[in-house]
N, C-alpha and C positions, 0 to 999 in steps of 0.2 A: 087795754089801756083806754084811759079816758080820750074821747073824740076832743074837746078843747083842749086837751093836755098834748094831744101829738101835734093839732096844727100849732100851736104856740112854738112848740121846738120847731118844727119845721120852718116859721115864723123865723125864728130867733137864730137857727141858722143860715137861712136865707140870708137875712139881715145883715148877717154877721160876715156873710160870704162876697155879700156885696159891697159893704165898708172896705172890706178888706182889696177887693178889687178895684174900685173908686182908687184908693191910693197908690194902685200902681199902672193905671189907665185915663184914658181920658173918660170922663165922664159920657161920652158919646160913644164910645169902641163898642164893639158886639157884645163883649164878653158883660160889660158893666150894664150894658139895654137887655139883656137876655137875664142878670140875676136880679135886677128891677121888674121886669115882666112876672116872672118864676113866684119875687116875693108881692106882688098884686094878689096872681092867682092867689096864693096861702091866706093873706089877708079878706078879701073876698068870700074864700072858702070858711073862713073864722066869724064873718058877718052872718052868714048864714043861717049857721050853727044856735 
């Protein structure tokens, strides 16, 4: 698999993981600052590249 093609999904679930958490948390809770961190790293990791 293409390397920009896995961090993108990773990306894009990250992302996705985090929206979805956002709306049943406070924006400050662990869970929402840990899939924000998570999707950094991916982003980051995609700058790189």
């Amino acid at each position: 698999m293409d390397i920009k093609l896995y961090l993108l999904e990773k990306i894009e679930t990250c992302r996705t993981e985090m929206l979805e958490l956002s709306r049943q948390k406070e924006l400050t809770s662990e869970a929402v600052v840990s899939a924000s961190t998570r999707l950094d790293y991916w982003l980051n990791e995609y700058e790189k590249v």
